[in-house]
N, C-alpha and C positions, 0 to 999 in steps of 0.2 A: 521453600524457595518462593519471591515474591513473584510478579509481575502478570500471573495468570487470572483468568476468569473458568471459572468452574463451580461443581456444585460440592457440597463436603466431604472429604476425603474421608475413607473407610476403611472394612475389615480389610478390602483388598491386598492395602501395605503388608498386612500380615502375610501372604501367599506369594510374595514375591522371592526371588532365590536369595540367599542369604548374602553374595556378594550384592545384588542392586540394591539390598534393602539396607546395605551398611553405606553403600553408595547415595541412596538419598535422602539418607540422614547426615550424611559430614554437607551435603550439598544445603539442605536446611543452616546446618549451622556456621557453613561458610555466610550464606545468603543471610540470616541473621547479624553474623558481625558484622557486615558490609553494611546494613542498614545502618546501625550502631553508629558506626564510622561516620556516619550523612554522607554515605559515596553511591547512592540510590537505591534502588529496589533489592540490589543484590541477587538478579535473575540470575544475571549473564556468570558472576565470580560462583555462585552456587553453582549452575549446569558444568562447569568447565571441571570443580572438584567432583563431579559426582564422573562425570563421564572419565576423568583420569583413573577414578576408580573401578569403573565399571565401564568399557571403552563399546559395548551392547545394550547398555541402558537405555536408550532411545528404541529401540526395536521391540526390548522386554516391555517397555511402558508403553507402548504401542499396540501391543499386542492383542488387548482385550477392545478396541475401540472400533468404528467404524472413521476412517479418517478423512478427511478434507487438506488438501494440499493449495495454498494460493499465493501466485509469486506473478511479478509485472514490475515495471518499473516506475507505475505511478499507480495509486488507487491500490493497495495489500491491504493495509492496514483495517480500512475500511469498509472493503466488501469483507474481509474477511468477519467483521461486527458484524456486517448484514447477515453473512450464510449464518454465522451464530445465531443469531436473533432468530431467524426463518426457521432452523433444526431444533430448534428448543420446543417447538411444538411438538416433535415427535419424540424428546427426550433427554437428558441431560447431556450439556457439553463443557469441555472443557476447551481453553483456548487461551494462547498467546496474547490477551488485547490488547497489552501495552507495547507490540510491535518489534519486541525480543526473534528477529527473526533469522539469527543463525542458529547449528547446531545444539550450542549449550542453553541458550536463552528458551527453547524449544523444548528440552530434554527439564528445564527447569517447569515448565506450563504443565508438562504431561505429568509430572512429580506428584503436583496438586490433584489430579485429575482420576482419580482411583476407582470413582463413584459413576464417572461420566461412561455415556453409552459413543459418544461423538467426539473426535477429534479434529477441532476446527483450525487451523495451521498457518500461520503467514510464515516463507519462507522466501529469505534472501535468494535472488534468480543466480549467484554465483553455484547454491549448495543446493540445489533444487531436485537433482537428478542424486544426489547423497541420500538426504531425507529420504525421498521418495521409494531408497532400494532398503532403507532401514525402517520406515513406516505403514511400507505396503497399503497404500491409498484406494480405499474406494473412487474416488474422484479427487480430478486435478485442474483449474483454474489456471487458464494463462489466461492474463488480460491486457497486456500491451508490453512494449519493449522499446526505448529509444536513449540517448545517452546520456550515461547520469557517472557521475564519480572516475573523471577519466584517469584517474591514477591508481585506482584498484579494481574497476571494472572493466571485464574485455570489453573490443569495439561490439558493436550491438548484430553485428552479423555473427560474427564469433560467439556471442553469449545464445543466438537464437542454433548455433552448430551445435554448442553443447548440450541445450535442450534438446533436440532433432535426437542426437547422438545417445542420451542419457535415458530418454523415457522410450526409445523405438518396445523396447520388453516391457514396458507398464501392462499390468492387467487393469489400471485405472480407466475406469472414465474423461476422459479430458474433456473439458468443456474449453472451448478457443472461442478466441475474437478472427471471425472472419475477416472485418474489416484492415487489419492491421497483416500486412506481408510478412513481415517477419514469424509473425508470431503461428500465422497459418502455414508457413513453413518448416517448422517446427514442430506444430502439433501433428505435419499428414506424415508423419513417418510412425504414429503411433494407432493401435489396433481399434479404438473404441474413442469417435472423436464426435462430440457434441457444439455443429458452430450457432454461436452469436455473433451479432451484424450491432456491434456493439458500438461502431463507428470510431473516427478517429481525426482527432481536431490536431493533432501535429503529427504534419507530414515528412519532415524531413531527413528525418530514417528512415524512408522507405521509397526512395527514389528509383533504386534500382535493384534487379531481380537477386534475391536471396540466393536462388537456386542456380541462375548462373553468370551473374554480374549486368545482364541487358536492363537498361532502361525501361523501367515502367513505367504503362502507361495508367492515369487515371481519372478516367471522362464520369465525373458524377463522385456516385458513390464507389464505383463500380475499378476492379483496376486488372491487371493482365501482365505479359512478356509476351510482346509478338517474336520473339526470339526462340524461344523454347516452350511457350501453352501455360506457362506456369499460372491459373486465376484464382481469384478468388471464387470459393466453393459456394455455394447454395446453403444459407443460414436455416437451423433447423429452429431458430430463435431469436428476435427482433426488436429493437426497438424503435418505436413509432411513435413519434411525438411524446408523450407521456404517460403513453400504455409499452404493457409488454407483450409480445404475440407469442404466443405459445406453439409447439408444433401443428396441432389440431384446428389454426389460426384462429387460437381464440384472443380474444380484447381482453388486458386486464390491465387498471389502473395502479400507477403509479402515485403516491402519496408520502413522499417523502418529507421531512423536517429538514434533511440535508440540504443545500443548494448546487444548483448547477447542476447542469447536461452529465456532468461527466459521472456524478452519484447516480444518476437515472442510467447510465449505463452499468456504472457498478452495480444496483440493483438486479437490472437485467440478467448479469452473469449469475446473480446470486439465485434469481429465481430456477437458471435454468439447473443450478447444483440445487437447488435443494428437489427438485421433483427424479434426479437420483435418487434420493433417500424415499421418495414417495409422499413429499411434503408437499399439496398444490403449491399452484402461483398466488391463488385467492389467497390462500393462509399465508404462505411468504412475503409474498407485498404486504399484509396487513400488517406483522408482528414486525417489520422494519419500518413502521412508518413512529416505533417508539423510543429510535435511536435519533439523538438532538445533536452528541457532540463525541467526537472520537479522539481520543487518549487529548484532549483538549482542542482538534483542531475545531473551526468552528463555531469554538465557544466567544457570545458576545460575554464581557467582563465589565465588572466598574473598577474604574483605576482615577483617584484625582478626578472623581465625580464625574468623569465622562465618561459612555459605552465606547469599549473597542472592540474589534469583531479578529480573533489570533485567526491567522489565517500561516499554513504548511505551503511552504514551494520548495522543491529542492532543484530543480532542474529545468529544463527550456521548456518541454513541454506540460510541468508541474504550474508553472506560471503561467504558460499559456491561459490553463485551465483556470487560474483563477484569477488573472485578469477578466473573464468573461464573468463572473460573477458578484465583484465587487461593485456597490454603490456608485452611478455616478460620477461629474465634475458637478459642484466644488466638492466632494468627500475629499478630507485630509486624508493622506498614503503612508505609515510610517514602511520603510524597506530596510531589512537587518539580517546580513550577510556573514556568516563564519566563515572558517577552512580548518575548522580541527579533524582531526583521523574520521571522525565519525560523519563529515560531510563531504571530505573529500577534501584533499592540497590541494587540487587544482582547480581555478577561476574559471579558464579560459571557457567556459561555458556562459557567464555573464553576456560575452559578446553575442552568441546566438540567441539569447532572448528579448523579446518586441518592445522594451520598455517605454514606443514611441505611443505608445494605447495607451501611458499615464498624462498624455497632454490635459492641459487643463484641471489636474489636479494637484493642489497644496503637497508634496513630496517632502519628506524629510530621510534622513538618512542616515543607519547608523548600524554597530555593529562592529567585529575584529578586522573585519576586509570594507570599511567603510569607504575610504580610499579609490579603491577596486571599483567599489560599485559606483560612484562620483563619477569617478573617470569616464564611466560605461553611459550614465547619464546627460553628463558634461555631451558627448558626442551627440546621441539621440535629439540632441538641443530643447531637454525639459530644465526649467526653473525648479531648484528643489534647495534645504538646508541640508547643513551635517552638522549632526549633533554628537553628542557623548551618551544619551542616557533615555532613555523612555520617558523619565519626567522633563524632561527639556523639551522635546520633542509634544510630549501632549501639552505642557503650556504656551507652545510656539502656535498649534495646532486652532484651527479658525473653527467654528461652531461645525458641528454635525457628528457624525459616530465616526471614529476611525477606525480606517483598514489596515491593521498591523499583517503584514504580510512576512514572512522570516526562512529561511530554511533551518536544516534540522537542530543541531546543536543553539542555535538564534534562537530559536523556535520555544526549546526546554527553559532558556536563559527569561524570555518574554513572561511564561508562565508564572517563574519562582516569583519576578519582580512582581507580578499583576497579583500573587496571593498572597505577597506580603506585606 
């Protein structure tokens, strides 16, 4: 089964009970024909045959690992690269990297993974508390929570009940984002909770108290419920400009290839998981400073002789963050909008995002909700094109590197065109 990162599979397959091991072989040769097909990696259609077959596969393949859980609703993908990167120092891992992160696509990474000593995990924040009672995790990763996919995700108070609800019996470590109410509401119902002051640039899910609907307040960094005491907890892990503070407050640099604050925070979390395992910070920040581009986001590209920099947003606070990072006025802006299953039917999240911070930049527009997003900008009162096509759009495009910005399905559609 494709879509994992790992190191070579082994004798292990042979040890496995003879229902999982018939299980992930028809899962192989599902995820085989799939590729076959050009219908992609064939993670997800392999995990779904293996586990029909074997409905404990995930548990059994779990078994032998030491595991890393990490779920948020922006930044998985990528710190989840980090913790890998960092854990590799102390031993082989295996891991999800291509972002397969429900059930099957999961059950499909762990397949590969026979040899590995670490199981490094990105898991959709719906199934988070599922995994977690079938993976039995050394450590668990929350890193932020705000709204994404309103037509199959709960509201974001609700998704942070289920976590609260789901992990209270974790034996894991949790590593939380202090900064973020939600998320530290969640994490404190659990036994063994490690906070980062990991910070948090979109505030709008978190206006009022989790715990019991009051108004919060938020002077600085710093935030509360004069209503009921609910605060933010004392970080036993920091980030500071672009060191990481460690318990012991020690200073350690950050040196990333990634850009923007908000990888400097995903780092952060990743250091404070990997010294779980007993991996310093020194070695962690060092062995991530050799990750450049994750399942493509961030990759600059030559397309029609100009560099374009693919940039991932799926949601208001996804863009937030990378609005702060791109190039620039005059950089040209390409924006490319879906609505298939896998980004979500519903728009109306357009409306909550700042698009007024693309003033003064060349805008083009395009995509299956192209329309949608016009509209959204039409209001904002930016000058922008709509085009049909990436190559319309880069010959439209005035001198400099463009910022192709997409969400997820947009996102996949950007790469094929830019490799072919």
């Amino acid at each position: 089964m494709a879509g994992t990162e790992s190191e070579p599979t082994g004798a292990r397959d042979a040890s496995l009970p003879a229902r999982a091991k018939i299980a992930v072989t028809a899962g192989k040769v599902a995820a085989a024909v799939s590729r076959k097909a050009g219908r992609g990696s064939g993670s997800v259609i392999g995990g779904k045959v293996a586990l029909r077959l074997d409905p404990d596969l995930l548990a059994t393949l779990a078994d032998h690992l030491d595991v890393v859980l990490v779920s948020a609703t922006n930044g998985k993908t990528t710190t989840t690269r980090l913790i890998a990167e960092a854990l590799r120092a102390a031993g082989p891992v295996v891991s999800n990297a291509l972002g397969a992160n429900m059930p099957a696509g999961i059950t499909s990474a762990l397949a590969g993974g026979s040899e590995a000593r670490f199981g490094v995990i990105e898991v959709d924040e719906k199934y988070l508390a599922g995994v977690a009672r079938d993976t039995r995790p050394k450590a668990i990763a929350l890193l932020n929570l705000s709204r994404d996919q309103l037509d199959r995700a709960a509201e974001t108070r609700m998704m942070a009940e289920k976590w609260r609800e789901g992990l209270q019996d974790t034996e894991a470590v949790v590593i939380a984002n202090a900064d973020d109410p939600l998320v530290t509401w969640a994490a404190s119902s659990c036994k063994k909770v490690v906070w980062v002051a990991a910070g948090q640039a979109w505030k709008e899910d978190a206006w009022s108290c989790p715990a019991c609907g009051g108004v919060m307040q938020r002077p600085g960094d710093d935030w509360f419920c004069q209503e009921c005491g609910f605060r933010r907890p004392n970080p036993h892990w920091a980030l500071q400009g672009t060191h990481v503070i460690d318990p012991q407050r020690g200073a350690w640099p950050i040196q990333l290839q990634l850009p923007g604050r908000a990888n400097l925070a995903n780092a952060t979390s990743s250091a404070a998981v990997a010294a779980v395992f007993g991996v310093s910070p020194q070695v962690a920040l060092e062995r991530m400073q050799s990750v450049t581009a994750v399942a493509g986001r961030y990759d600059v590209v030559q397309y029609q002789g100009r560099d374009i920099r693919l940039l991932l947003a799926k949601n208001p606070a996804g863009w937030l963050e990378t609005f702060s990072l791109i190039d620039g006025p005059p950089a040209p802006v390409i924006l490319s909008v879906n609505a298939l299953d896998a980004d979500g039917t519903d728009t109306s999240w357009l409306w909550d995002v700042d698009y007024e911070r693309l003033a003064g930049h060349p805008v083009f527009v395009m995509g299956q909700r192209k329309l949608d997003l016009a509209v959204r900008l039409e209001v904002a009162g930016l000058q922008f094109h709509v085009v049909d096509t990436l190559e319309q759009a880069v010959r439209m495009a005035p001198p400099g590197r463009i910022e192709a910005i997409a969400n997820y399905t947009a996102f996949q559609q950007l790469r094929k065109v830019v490799a072919g």
